[in-house]
N, C-alpha and C positions, 0 to 999 in steps of 0.2 A: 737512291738516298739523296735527299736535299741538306746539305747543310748551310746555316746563316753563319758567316765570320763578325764576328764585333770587334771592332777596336776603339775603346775610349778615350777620349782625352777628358781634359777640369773642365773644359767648356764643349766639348766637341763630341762628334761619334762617327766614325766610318763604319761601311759596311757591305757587305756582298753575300748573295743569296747564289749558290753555286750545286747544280747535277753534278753529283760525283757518281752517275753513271759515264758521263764521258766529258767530265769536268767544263762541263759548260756556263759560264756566267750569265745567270739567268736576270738579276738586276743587280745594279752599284748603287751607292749613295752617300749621301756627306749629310750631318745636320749642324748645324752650327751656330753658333750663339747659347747655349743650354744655356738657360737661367735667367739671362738676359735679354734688353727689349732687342727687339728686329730677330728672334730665334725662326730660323729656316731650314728646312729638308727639300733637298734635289736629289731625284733619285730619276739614274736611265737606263731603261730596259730595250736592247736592240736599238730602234730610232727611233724610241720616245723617252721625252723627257717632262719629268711629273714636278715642279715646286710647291710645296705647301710652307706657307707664312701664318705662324702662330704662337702665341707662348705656350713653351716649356718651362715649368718650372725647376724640371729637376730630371735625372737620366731615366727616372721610371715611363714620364711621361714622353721621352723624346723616342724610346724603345715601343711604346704602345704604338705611336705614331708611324714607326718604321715599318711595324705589326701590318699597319690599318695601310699603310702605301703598297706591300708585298701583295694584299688581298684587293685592292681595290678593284672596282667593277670596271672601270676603263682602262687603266694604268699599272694595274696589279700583273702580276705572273703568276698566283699560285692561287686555289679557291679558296684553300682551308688552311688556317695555324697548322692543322694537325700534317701538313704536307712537309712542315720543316720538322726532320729527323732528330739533326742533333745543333749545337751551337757550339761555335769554336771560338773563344778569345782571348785573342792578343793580352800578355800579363808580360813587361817589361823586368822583373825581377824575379827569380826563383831560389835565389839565395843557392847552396851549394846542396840543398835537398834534393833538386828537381835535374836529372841531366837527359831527361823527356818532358814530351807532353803526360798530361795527367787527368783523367776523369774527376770531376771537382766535386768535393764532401764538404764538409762543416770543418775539418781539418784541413785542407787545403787551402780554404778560406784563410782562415786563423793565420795560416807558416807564411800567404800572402800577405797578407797585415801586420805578420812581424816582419816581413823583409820590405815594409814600407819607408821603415826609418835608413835605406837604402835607396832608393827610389821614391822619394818623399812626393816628388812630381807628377809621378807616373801611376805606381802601385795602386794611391787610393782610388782616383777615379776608375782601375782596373775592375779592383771590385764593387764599385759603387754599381757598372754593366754587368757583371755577374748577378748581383741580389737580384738587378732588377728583371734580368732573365729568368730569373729563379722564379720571383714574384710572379710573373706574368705566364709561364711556361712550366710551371712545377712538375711535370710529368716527362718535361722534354730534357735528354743528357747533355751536361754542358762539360767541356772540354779545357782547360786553360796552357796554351800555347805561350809558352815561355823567351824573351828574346833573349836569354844568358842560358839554356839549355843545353844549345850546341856546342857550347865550349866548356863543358863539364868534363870534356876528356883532356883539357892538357893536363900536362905532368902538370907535380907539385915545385918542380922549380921554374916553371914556365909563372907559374900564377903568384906565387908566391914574393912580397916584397920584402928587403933586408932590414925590416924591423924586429925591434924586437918579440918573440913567437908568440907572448902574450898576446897582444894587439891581436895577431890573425883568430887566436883559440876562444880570447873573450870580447873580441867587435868584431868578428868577421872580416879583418881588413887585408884584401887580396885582392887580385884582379878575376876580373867576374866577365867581363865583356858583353858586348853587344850587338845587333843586327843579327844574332842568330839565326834566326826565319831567314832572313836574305842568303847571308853565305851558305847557310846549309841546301837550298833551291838553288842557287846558281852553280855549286860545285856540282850536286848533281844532276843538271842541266846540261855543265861542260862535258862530264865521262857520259853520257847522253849523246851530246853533240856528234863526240868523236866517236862513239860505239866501242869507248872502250872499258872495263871491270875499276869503278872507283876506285876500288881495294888495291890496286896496283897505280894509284895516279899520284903525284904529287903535284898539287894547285895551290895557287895565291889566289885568293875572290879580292876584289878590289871595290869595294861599296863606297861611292864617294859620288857625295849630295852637297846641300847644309850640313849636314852631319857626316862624317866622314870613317868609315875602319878598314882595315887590312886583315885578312885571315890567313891562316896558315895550314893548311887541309890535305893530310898525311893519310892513306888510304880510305877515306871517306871522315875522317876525322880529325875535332879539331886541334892542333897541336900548340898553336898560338894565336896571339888576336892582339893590335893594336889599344883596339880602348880597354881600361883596367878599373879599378874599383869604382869608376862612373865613367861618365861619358867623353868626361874631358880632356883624357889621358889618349894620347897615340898621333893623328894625325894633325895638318893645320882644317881648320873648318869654317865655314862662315863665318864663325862670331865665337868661335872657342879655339883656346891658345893651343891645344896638345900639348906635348912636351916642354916641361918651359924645367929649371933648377928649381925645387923645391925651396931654395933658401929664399928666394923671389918673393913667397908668399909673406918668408917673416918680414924681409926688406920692405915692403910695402907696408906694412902695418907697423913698422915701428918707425921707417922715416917719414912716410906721408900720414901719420896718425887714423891708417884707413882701419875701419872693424872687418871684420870677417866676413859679413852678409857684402861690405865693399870691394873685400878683394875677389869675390863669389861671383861678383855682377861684371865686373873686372874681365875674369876669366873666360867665362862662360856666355855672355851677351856683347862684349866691347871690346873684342882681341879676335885674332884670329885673322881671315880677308880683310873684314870691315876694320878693325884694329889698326893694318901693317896699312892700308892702301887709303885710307880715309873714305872712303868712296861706298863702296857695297859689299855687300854679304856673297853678293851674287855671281858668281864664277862668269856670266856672260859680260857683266857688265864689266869683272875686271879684265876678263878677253878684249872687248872692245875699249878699253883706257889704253891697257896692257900697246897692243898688236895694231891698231889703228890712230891712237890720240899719243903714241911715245912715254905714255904718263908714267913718272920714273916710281914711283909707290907702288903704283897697280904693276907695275913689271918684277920689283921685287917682291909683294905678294904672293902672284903667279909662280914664282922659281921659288920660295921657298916653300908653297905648295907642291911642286914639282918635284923639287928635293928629297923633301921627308917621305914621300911614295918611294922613290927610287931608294931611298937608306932602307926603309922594312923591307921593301922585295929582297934588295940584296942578301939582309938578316935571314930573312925565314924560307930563303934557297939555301944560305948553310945550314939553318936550321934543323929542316929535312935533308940536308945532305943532296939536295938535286930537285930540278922541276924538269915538270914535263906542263904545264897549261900558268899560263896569266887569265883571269877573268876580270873584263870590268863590267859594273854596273851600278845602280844608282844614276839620277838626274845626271851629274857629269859624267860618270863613267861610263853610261850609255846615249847619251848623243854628243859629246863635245870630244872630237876630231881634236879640234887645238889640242886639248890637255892631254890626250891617250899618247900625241907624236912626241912632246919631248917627254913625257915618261918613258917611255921606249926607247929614248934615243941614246945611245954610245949605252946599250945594254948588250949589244952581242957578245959580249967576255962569256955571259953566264947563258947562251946563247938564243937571247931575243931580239926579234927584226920583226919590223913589220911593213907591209904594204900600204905605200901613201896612197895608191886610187881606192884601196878597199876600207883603210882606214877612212877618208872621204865620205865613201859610201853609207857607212855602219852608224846609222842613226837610229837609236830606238827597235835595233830588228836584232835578232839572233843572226852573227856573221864571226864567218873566221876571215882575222884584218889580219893573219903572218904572212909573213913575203915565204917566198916556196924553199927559201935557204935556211928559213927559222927553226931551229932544233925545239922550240917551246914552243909550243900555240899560243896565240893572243887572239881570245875571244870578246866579245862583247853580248854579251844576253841581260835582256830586260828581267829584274827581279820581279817576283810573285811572291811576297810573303802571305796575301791572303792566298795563295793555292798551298803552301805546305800548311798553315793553320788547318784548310778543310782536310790534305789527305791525313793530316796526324789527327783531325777530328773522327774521319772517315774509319780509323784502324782501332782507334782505341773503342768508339761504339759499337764494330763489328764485331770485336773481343769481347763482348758482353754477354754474344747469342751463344 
C-alpha cells in the first residue's frame, strides 16, 4: 500500500509519498507560492532532486502537478496514479467530534468547515487539498488526520475553562490543543524506545519549535496539553506570548486604544522570543545573543523560555501522579543541547538528570541523554507527523476490506 500525506497551507503544500509495506519514504516535497508569481515545487526522491517553476493558480493545480512529479518519466517514483492507494490529510481542527482519524464523506467535510471558525487559518485551506484530491482522484480514499484528535481524551476538568458553561455549550469554548500527530508519534516512539507497554508509561512529549506544546501522556493517552482553545495558550514561542493574564487583553484595548485584530497581531506575531529579546524568533539566534554576545534580553527570553517548560513538567508529574520518560522533540527539542540542559537542570527532586556528553551528542537522532542515576528517562526523538497521518491512513483503508 502506497499512501500520499498532504498537508495544506493558504499558500503552500507539503507532502510525502510513503510504502506502508515497510514505511518507506518513497518522495518528499514542498510547493510554494500557490497562487502567486514565482509558485515552485521541489520534490527529492533518494538523491534526486526535481524543481518545477510554474503558475499555480490555485491548490487543484498545484495537486495535479504533485500528481504529474510522483509519475514523471525521469524523477517520478511510481508509474501510475493508480499506485497511490489512499491519501492521508493533515486537518488542524476536529472540533470535539473527531477524537480519531476519520475516512472523509460529504459530512466530514461540512463538521471541517464548521470548525473553520476555530481554525480560521488552517481548516479552510485544509479543505481547499481535500476537494481537490477528491476532484483529481475520485475513486481513490481520502483520510483526514486531525491535529486536536489526540487530545480528545482529557478529562472534562483538564479542558474545560471557568467560564460561564454557556460559552463552552453554545461557542465550543474549551481547550482543544495541538500538535497531536507529534505527541501521539513521539510518546509512542519513547515506550518503543524502551520496550516497554505504553499502557503502563507516564510521559511528558515536549514538541518545542516556533511553535511550542507540552503534553501529558497517561497510559498512551492524552491527559493534558499546554495549548488550549488555540494556539496561543501554554508555552513561550517565537512570536506567541502563551500565558499572559487575560485582563492584559482588555488593558490594552482600552488604554492604548488598540482593536482587537491589534491585540491579535500583538499576541500571536510580536510577543513571545521575538517580543521579550527584540532580536529573533529563532531559538539559535537567541542562543547565540543569550551565551556568546551577554545580551541581557536574549538571556531573559531564553530563561523565561526555560521556566514555563520546567512549571508544566512539574504540573503534569502531579498531574499523573508520577513519570517515568521526558520526550523532546521538535526543531529545538531535538537538536538544541543548550535548551534541553537547563530544562533538566535542578529537576532531580522529581527525579530527572541527564548526561552532558550525551546530551552533546543527541542532535536530530533518537538518543537516551539520562545520566545512569536518572529514575526518568529523558529521550530526544525526531517527530514524524507525516508517518502517523500514513499509519492512521494505512488502518482506516484496511478497515474497509
Amino acid at each position: 500500500m502506497k499512501v500520499l500525506v498532504i498537508n495544506c497551507g493558504s499558500s503552500s503544500l507539503k507532502y510525502q509519498l510513503i510504502d506502508m509495506n515497510d514505511e518507506k519514504v518513497l518522495a518528499k516535497g514542498l510547493v510554494e507560492r500557490i497562487g502567486l508569481k514565482g509558485a515552485i515545487l521541489t520534490q527529492k526522491a533518494n538523491d534526486d532532486k526535481y524543481v518545477i517553476e510554474q503558475e499555480m493558480p490555485d491548490h487543484r493545480a498545484a495537486i495535479q502537478l504533485v500528481l504529474n512529479a510522483l509519475i514523471d518519466n525521469v524523477h517520478g517514483v511510481i508509474s501510475d496514479m493508480s499506485e497511490i492507494t489512499a491519501v492521508g490529510h493533515r486537518v488542524v481542527h476536529g472540533g470535539e467530534k473527531y477524537a480519531a482519524s476519520v475516512l472523509v464523506d460529504n459530512d466530514v467535510i461540512e463538521y471541517i468547515n464548521d470548525c473553520s471558525k476555530l481554525a480560521p487559518l488552517h481548516n479552510p485551506p485544509n479543505i481547499i487539498g481535500i476537494n481537490a484530491c477528491k476532484e483529481l482522484m475520485p475513486q481513490t480514499p481520502m483520510v483526514a488526520v486531525f491535529d486536536t484528535a489526540f487530545h480528545q481524551t482529557m478529562p472534562d476538568y483538564a479542558y474545560m475553562y471557568a467560564l460561564p458553561y454557556e460559552l463552552y455549550k453554545d461557542n465550543g469554548i474549551r481547550k482543544y490543543g495541538f500538535h497531536g500527530t507529534s505527541h501521539k508519534y513521539v510518546s509512542n516512539a519513547a515506550a518503543k524506545f524502551m520496550d516497554r507497554d505504553i499502557k503502563n508509561l507516564k510521559i511528558i512529549t515536549c514538541h518545542l519549535g516556533n511553535g511550542a506544546s507540552i503534553t501529558a501522556v497517561d497510559g498512551g493517552k492524552s491527559v493534558d496539553t499546554s495549548m488550549g482553545f488555540t494556539p496561543l495558550e501554554g508555552l513561550v514561542m517565537g512570536t506567541r506570548s502563551g500565558d499572559i493574564d487575560p485582563a492584559i487583553v482588555i488593558y490594552l484595548m482600552r488604554e492604548l486604544n488598540l482593536s482587537a485584530d491589534e491585540v491579535d497581531n500583538i499576541l500571536n506575531k510580536k510577543s513571545g522570543l521575538l517580543g521579550v529579546s527584540g532580536l529573533s524568533s529563532d531559538m539559535r539566534d537567541i542562543n547565540k545573543a543569550a551565551l556568546e554576545e551577554n545580551n541581557a534580553k536574549a538571556q531573559l527570553a531564553r530563561n523565561i523560555f526555560t521556566y514555563r517548560i520546567k512549571h508544566y513538567i512539574g504540573a503534569y508529574a502531579a498531574a499523573m501522579n508520577g513519570l517515568d520518560c521526558i520526550v523532546f522533540t521538535g526543531g529545538v527539542g531535538e537538536n538544541s543541547c543548550l535548551n534541553r540542559a537547563p530544562i533538566c537542570e535542578n529537576m532531580n527532586f522529581i527525579g530527572i538528570k541527564i548526561d552532558e556528553e550525551k546530551n552533546n551528542k543527541a542532535i536530530g537522532i533518537p538518543m537516551d541523554i539520562s545520566h545512569e542515576d536518572s529514575k526518568v528517562k529523558v529521550l530526544v526523538i525526531p517527530t514524524d507527523e507525516e508517518m502517523t497521518i500514513a499509519r492512521d491512513t494505512k488502518e482506516i483503508v484496511e478497515s474497509l476490506n
